[in-house]
C-alpha angles and dihedrals in degrees: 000000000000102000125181095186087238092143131040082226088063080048095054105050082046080065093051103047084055109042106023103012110121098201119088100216097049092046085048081044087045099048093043073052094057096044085048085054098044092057093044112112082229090055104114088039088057098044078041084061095044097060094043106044104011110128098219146013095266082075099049098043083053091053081048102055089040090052081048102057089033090052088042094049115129089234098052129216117265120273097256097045096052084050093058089043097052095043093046079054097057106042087047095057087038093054083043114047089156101055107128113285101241089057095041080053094045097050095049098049079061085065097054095048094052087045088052097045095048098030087122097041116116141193126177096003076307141123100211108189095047098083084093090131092053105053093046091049069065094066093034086066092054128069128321075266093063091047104060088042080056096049092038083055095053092035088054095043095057094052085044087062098045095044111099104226098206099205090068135064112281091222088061095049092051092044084067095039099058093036087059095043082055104037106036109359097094090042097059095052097046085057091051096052090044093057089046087047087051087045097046091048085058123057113259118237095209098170082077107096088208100051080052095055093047099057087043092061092041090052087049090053099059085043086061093047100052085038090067127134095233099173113027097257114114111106091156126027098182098078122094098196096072092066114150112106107218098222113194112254093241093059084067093107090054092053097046103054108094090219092068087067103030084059095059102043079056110053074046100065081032104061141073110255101261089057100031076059100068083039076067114048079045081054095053090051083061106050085049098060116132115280092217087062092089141038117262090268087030086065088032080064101043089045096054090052104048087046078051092064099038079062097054086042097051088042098056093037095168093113091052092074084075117087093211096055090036093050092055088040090059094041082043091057093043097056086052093064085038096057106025116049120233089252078063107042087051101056089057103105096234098049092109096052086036095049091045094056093039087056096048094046084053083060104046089044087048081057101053099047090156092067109083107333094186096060098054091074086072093060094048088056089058097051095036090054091043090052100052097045086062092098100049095049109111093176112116081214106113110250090198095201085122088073096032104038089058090054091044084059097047093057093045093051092046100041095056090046094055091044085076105071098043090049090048095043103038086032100231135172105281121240084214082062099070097053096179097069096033083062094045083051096049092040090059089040099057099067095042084046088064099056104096090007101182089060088058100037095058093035080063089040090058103035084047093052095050097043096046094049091050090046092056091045086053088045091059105040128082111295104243093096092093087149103052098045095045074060104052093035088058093044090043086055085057109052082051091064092040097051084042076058105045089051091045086055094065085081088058109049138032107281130197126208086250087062091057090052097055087048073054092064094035095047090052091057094045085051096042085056090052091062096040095052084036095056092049091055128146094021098045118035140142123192091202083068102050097051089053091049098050080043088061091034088062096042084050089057104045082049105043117008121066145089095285103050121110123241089233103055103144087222080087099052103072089034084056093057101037095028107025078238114143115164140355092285090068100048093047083056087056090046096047092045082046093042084047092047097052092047089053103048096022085061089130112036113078099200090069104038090046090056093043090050100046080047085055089035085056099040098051081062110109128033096236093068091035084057080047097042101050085059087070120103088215093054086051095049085050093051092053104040109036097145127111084252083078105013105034090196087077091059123098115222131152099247082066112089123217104252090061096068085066095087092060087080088063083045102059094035095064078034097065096028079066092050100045090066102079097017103104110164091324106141100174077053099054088033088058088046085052087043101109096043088040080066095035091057090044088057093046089054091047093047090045089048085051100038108217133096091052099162083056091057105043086053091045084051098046084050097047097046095054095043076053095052095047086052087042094057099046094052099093094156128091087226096053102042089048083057095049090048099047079049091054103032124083106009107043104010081087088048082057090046088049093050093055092045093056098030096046090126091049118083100175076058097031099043104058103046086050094055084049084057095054095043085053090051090053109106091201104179099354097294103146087059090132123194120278088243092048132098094196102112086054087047089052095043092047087047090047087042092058098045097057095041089047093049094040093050090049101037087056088058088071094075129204120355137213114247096257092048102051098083108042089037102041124359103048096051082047088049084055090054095046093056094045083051093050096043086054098045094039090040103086082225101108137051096220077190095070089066103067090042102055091033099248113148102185086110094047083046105056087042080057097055090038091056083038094054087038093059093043085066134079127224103242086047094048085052093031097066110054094209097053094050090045084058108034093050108049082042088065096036082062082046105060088037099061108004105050097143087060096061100039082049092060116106120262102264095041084059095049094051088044087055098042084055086051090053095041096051099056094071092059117108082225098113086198091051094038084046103050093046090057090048088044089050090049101057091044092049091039094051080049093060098039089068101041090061094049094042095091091049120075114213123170099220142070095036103168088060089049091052094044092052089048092057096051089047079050097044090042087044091058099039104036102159095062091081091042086061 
């Protein structure tokens, strides 16, 4: 589609093919088109041509994405150019209030971009594109049209300035920023709150779909303004947590008159709910303000006034039966906990009636968990952080939480109970199903749950005993019951979390011996369940169960098991009487049969043995429990049998999908770390542990000699590769290490190599052996510290060597790739090589000397394949996938330390596209990426400036780092502009 933008009827398909065309390849030919038109010198004539005689919006919206990149160029347009621009603008979207609203908001955020860019420049002692303010007061004066268009150019303009444009300096950026916040921001907002209060004095026609625009752009306004980024810090805003808004100190008077507040809280109980909405979340920003804004009465004040309107709001509760409203009320009472401390909120005259309502709308809310899940996080917040703060408050003023948190707890405890049976009747989706939010909840849960302890810890007696009893009587009678047991297995899944939380509670709040004995009574019953369920496997299982129980099993033994705990704890008395168990060594010898027991039947469900095997992953850290846990007789069955004869997880059928081989690296990490205790230098011990994969590579030899079966293989070797990985990880000795690479070289390190060779295309084979590969190349406290007289770091070097060359010359066969494929197929296999070759070059194990001496070009070859993979990638995908750019530039950082004559070596256009990612990458918010790119820039400058001041001087050594430095000053000399970046 060769266009050359004569008509406007060329112009306009071009519109269509972007914004509306269906087919992929005209809307890739339209856009090469645009970029053609916006660096044409007719460009503004013909944008000029769109907005006055396009026939329909599709035009006007193109002329105003080409007057957007023209105005946004890094070599700006001059001064008078961007002023005609600007006031044509204007007057266009003034003479034409109705245009559609997604033009009307594209041309105006030219504006702002042309405002923000220019916001220092000065003609005539003037800046002149600072009279913003004045020229929208203009449009405030005209229809309700105008002003909407006013309040969406002011609106625009404020998240303009706070927006990071990432292909200019940042300093620059914040210069602006912080210019506007001083010279126009409060402006801006005191002009917003005086037109709501205009809008709010006359009745609002709200019927008027134009009155109701207007408020809402007006609301958003004020939203833009408290959103600002008034120091510089947010990296993120996507996190809740940071959540004081910095307000300028000159903005106090604003904040201190009543009426600002009052006027929010009534546009709030005066508008319809997707207006009454935005009233909120300004509302939130209030509530968020610095405390260190106002004087100590001053806050009292504010406070009062704020806790004034939560009641008015919790007393008229209508607009709370919108998710929208209910969601920012929730977010609106968390940030009050967050900002003002409980010594505080309980000195403000209506606490007792606010916390009483509060605590009855938590309930409510707790009932209806099917209305907007997502919003009572929010509301947990607030109880968990009132909770905690109990024990710091010095007030004499009554807090009250002992009588409110109890109740809290309840609701939360029935309701879920009661969930069950409407999720397993009406078959809706499960809460237990979405495992993330069920433990934040619980997490928020665990420390209200232990206010008032003895309430919730009979209230689960009592549940426990019921349920359990219900469930034995199901399980003996006839099977026909499906229903009800698919209920009180699921409520029964339940009190178990909530018990593991209850328990888990005891770290966050102060506990009495009284409360461990109460774990005591929760904890038996738990236990008493294990054995019952234990006992019916493999005929009557649910998986819902068992990933509560290991839930509670890991919160036990936070809680109760470890190397602080004292021998006393009351948690053990009842379980002695009841359990026979006494102290922690027996309860790791119920968690290691139960951890045996679910490896052995849950062979083919991933979510458990997942979890079973992250709970034995967690329990071999710390060398005081490992001493405890090898003098188990079922750690000691597992070190000696750990074969799918005995533990089916570890086959390798067909029916088992790939991804489920990934656990057995947890596996065999927890696996070695048990072994490692008593090893020593015992290597027929270590030989019989490596026994089965010593006969599983062995198979795998024989069946590639012989060339079938070659499905079989490449599992076994997935599967191999990954048990590898998780030994390799756990070996932290020079001793043991030594043993496991004498195990693997000569003899299976070539079958790897094979594998790769054959499998290049396929990532789920590829991707674990060369991760096997990079955790063999980490030299993790010293362990690859080889004897004087051995060549096994070089061995090692030369295997690792092999495997990437090998790998980058096959993987750019392929070709090139589709944009969903790239990753999986290419990059991330290519972000695996770059982090072996970074663990060799950065590990101290190797005398990359010794190479070139002896002729041996395995290192020249593999710096080959990395410049070779490098080239193969582009630079928004090097900065787009995190894992690539977390390998590639610390990669280079090792590079320019130690290798400087490579890279100065590389030919012209490879260094400049080694340099343009440098300067690429420092404008990422990565820290390892930004980090590595400065230490990078300082080694290549440095190396620079080394040579230039020996350059006068003529000495007759050292002449490869004379003629590297020359090449760089060359290089530097021909292509000036790449350091000025």
């Amino acid at each position: 589609m060769a266009l050359h933008f004569q008509s406007l009827a060329e112009l306009e398909v071009l519109c269509t093919h972007l914004y509306i065309g269906t087919d992929l390849a005209q809307r890739i030919e339209a856009e090469k088109a645009l970029l053609e038109l916006i660096d044409s010198p007719e460009c503004l004539s013909k944008c000029q041509l769109l907005l006055e005689q396009g026939t329909t919006s599709y035009a006007q919206l193109l002329a105003a994405t080409c007057l957007s990149k023209l105005v946004s160029r890094v070599s700006p347009l001059p001064v008078e150019q961007r002023i005609d621009i600007r006031n044509y603008i204007l007057n266009y979207v003034a003479s034409q209030p109705k245009l559609a609203p997604f033009v009307i908001q594209a041309l105006i955020q030219v504006i702002a971009k042309i405002t923000k860019l220019g916001w220092f420049e000065v003609q005539k002692d003037q800046f002149i594109f600072r009279e913003i303010i004045a020229d929208v007061k203009k449009f405030l004066q005209g229809t309700v049209e105008h002003c909407i268009i006013g309040v969406i150019i002011l609106s625009e303009l404020t998240q303009e300035m706070n927006l990071v444009d990432y292909s200019r300096p940042s300093a620059k950026h914040r210069k602006i920023a912080t210019s506007f916040r001083d010279t126009s921001l409060k402006d801006i907002l005191v002009l917003a709150c005086s037109l709501l209060k205009e809008m709010l004095a006359k009745p609002l026609n709200l019927q008027d779909q134009d009155q109701q625009n207007l408020v809402m752009q007006v609301l958003k306004l004020v939203l833009n303004c408290l959103n600002f980024d008034f120091i510089g810090s947010s990296a993120d805003e996507s996190a809740d947590d940071l959540c004081t808004v910095q307000i300028p100190a000159t903005w106090r008077t604003i904040f201190l008159e009543p009426e600002t507040l009052d006027l929010f809280f009534n546009l709030y109980h005066s508008l319809p709910p997707l207006l009454s909405q935005l009233a909120l979340s300004c509302l939130v920003q209030f509530a968020s303000t610095r405390r260190s804004l106002f004087s100590s009465p001053e806050r009292a004040k504010y406070l009062g006034n704020l806790i004034k309107g939560v009641k008015r709001i919790l007393e008229n509760p209508q607009g709370l039966s919108d998710p929208g409203n209910y969601h920012e009320f929730c977010r609106f009472l968390a940030r009050l906990k967050t900002n003002y401390q409980l010594g505080e909120l309980v000195m403000v005259k209506e606490y007792p009636e606010v916390i009483r309502l509060i605590a009855n709308f938590t309930v409510t809310s707790l009932q209806h968990w099917e209305f907007a899940p997502n919003s009572v996080h929010y509301l947990l917040t607030l109880w968990q952080r009132m909770v905690a703060s109990v024990p710091f408050v010095k007030s004499t003023e009554p807090h009250l939480l002992d009588t409110y948190a109890p109740e809290i707890t309840k609701a939360f405890i029935t309701s879920r109970l009661e969930s069950v049976a409407i999720v397993v009747r009406d078959n809706l989706d499960d809460p237990l199903d979405d495992p993330a939010t069920v433990f934040q909840q619980l997490e928020q849960l665990c420390t209200v749950s232990r206010c008032e302890y003895e309430k919730t810890c009979t209230l689960l007696v009592q549940l426990f005993d019921q349920n359990a009893q219900n469930y034995q009587k199901l399980l003996h009678s006839a099977s026909g019951m499906t229903v009800d047991m698919a209920i009180q297995e699921g409520r029964l899944a339940w009190l178990v979390y909530l018990v593991g939380t209850v328990v888990g509670g005891r770290l966050t709040y102060t506990s009495t011996d009284e409360h461990d004995a109460m774990d005591g009574e929760l904890s038996c019953r738990v236990f008493q369940l294990i054995s019952l369920m234990d006992t019916g496997l493999p005929q009557c299982c649910n998986e819902k169960i068992e990933l509560a129980i290991l839930w509670f099993l890991d919160q036990f033994r936070k809680t109760y098991v470890g190397d602080q705990l004292q021998r006393t704890s009351k948690v053990y008395a009842r379980m002695s009487e009841v359990l026979g168990i006494t102290d922690d060594n027996h309860v790791l010898e119920t968690f290691m049969t139960k951890i045996v027991t679910n490896l052995k039947y849950w062979g083919r469900r991933e979510a458990v043995i997942s979890r079973t095997l992250q709970f034995l992953n967690d329990l071999s850290v710390g060398y005081i429990l490992l001493k405890k846990l090898v003098k188990i007789d079922a750690v000691k069955f597992m070190l000696k049998n750990h074969t799918s004869e005995h533990f089916p997880f570890l086959g390798i059928s067909d029916s088992y999908s790939l991804s489920d081989f990934r656990c057995r690296t947890t596996f065999y990490t927890a696996l070695t770390r048990l072994l490692m205790v008593e090893l020593g230098e015992d290597e027929d011990e270590f030989e019989n542990f490596m026994l089965p994969l010593t006969v599983s590579f062995e198979t795998v030899l024989q069946i590639f000699n012989n060339s079938f079966k070659q499905e079989d293989v490449k599992r076994m070797l997935i599967g191999l590769a990954r048990d590898l990985r998780g030994i390799a990880f756990a070996l932290n000795t020079k001793t043991s290490y030594t043993m496991l690479f004498d195990w693997m070289y000569p003899a299976y390190l070539p079958i790897l190599q094979r594998a790769v060779e054959q499998w290049y295309g396929e990532p789920a084979c590829t991707t674990p052996i060369l991760k096997l590969m990079a955790e063999l190349m980490q030299n993790r406290s010293q362990r690859l510290n080889f004897d004087v007289s051995s060549p096994n770091g070089i061995l090692l070097f030369r295997e690792a060597s092999k495997m990437i060359c090998t790998y980058g010359n096959q993987i750019l066969s392929l070709g090139s790739l589709s944009k969903d494929q790239i990753y999986p197929m290419k990059l991330k296999g290519i972000s695996i090589c770059y982090s072996a070759l970074k663990s060799a070059l950065c590990g101290n194990y190797v005398s990359f000397g010794v190479f070139k001496l002896y002729g041996d070009n395995h290192f020249d070859n593999v710096l080959q394949a990395f410049v070779k993979m490098l080239l193969s990638v582009s630079h928004s995908d090097l900065l787009q996938y995190r894992k690539l750019s977390q390998s590639y530039y610390p990669l280079l950082e090792c590079l320019t330390q130690d290798h400087m004559s490579f890279v100065t070596n590389l030919e012209p256009p490879v260094l400049l596209y080694v340099l343009t990612s440098i300067s690429e990458g420092l404008t990422t918010l990565d820290t390892v990426v930004a980090s590595s790119c400065c230490a990078s820039l300082d080694y290549i400058v440095t190396c620079l400036l080394k040579y230039i001041a020996k350059e006068g001087k003529k000495p007759l050594r050292c002449r490869e780092a004379t003629q590297a430095g020359q090449r760089l000053l060359h290089f530097m000399q021909q292509n000036p502009d790449v350091l000025q970046q």
